[in-house]
Structures are given as structure tokens and as C-alpha cells.
LOTORNU-171648 format. One line per 4 residues: number of its first residue (from 1); their letters; for each residue x, y, z of N, C-alpha, C, CB. Coordinates in steps of 0.2 Angstrom, whole numbers. Last residue first. Glycine has a CB too. Layout:
BEGIN
NUM	A	X Y Z X Y Z X Y Z X Y Z; ... $
This chain:
BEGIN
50	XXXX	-200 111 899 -199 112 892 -205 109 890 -193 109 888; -198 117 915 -204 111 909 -201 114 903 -215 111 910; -186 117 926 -187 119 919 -191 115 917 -181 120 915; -179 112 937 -186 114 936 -191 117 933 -186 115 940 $
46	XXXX	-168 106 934 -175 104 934 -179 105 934 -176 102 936; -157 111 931 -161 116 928 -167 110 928 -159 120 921; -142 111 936 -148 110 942 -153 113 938 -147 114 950; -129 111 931 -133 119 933 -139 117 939 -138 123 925 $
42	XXXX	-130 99 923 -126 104 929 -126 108 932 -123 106 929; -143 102 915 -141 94 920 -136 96 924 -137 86 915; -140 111 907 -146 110 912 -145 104 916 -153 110 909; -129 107 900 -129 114 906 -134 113 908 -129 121 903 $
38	XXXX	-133 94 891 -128 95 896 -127 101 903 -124 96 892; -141 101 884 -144 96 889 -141 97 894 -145 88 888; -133 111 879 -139 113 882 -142 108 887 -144 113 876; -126 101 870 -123 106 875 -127 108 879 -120 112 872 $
34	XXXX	-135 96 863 -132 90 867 -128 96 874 -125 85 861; -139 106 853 -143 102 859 -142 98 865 -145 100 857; -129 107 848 -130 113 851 -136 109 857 -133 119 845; -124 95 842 -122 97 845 -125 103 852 -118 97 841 $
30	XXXX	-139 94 834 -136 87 839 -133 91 846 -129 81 834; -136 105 825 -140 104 828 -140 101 836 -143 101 824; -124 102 818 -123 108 823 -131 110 828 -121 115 819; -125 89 809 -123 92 816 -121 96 820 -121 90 818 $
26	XXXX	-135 95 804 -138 91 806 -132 89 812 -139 86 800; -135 103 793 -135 108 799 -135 103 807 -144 113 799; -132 97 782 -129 99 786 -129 101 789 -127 100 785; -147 95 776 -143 91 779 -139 93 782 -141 87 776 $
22	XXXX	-157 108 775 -150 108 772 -146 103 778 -146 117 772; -170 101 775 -168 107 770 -162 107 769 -169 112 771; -171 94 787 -173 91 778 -170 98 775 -184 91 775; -165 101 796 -161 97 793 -163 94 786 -161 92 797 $
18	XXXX	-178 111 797 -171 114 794 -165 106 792 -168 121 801; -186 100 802 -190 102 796 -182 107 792 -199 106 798; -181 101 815 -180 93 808 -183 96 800 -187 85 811; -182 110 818 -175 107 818 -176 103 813 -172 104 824 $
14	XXXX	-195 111 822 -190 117 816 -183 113 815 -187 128 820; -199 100 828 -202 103 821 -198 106 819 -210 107 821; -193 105 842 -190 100 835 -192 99 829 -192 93 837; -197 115 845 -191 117 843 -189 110 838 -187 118 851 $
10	XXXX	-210 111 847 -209 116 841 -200 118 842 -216 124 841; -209 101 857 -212 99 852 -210 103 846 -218 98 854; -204 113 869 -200 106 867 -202 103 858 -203 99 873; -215 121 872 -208 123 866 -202 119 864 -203 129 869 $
6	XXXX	-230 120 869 -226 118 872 -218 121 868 -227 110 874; -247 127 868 -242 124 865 -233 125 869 -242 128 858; -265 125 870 -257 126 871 -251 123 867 -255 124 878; -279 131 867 -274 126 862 -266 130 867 -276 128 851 $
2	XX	-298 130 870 -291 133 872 -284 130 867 -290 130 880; -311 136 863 -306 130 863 -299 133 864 -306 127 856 $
């Protein structure tokens, strides 16, 4: 039985499962993520699969 795993799906699992823990991380999460979208959207990082 093969089993892959993607790094979109387990980056969220940790994020949320660290927001339950210490609410505040909640927005430096958003943010760090928002920055990230942002630089691959400019950069031209389509052809990145997450």
C-alpha cells in the first residue's frame, strides 16, 4: 500500500493544531502565509505543487 503525502494539507494540520494551542500565533500564522502566497504569485512560482 503506497501512501503519499502532500505538504499543503500537513502544513495546515500543524498550523491549526499550534493555533488551538496558543491562539496567538494566529496572526503571525495568516500573516507569514499571506507573505508567502504573495512571493510566489510574483516571482512566477507556478509551477510549484504544494
Amino acid at each position: 500500500m503506497n501512501m503519499t503525502l502532500s505538504i499543503g494539507p500537513l502544513i495546515s494540520l500543524i498550523a491549526g493544531i499550534l493555533i488551538l494551542v496558543v491562539p496567538r500565533l494566529l496572526n503571525y500564522i495568516v500573516a507569514i502565509y499571506l507573505i508567502i502566497i504573495g512571493l510566489i504569485g510574483l516571482f512566477g512560482g507556478g509551477n510549484f505543487r504544494f
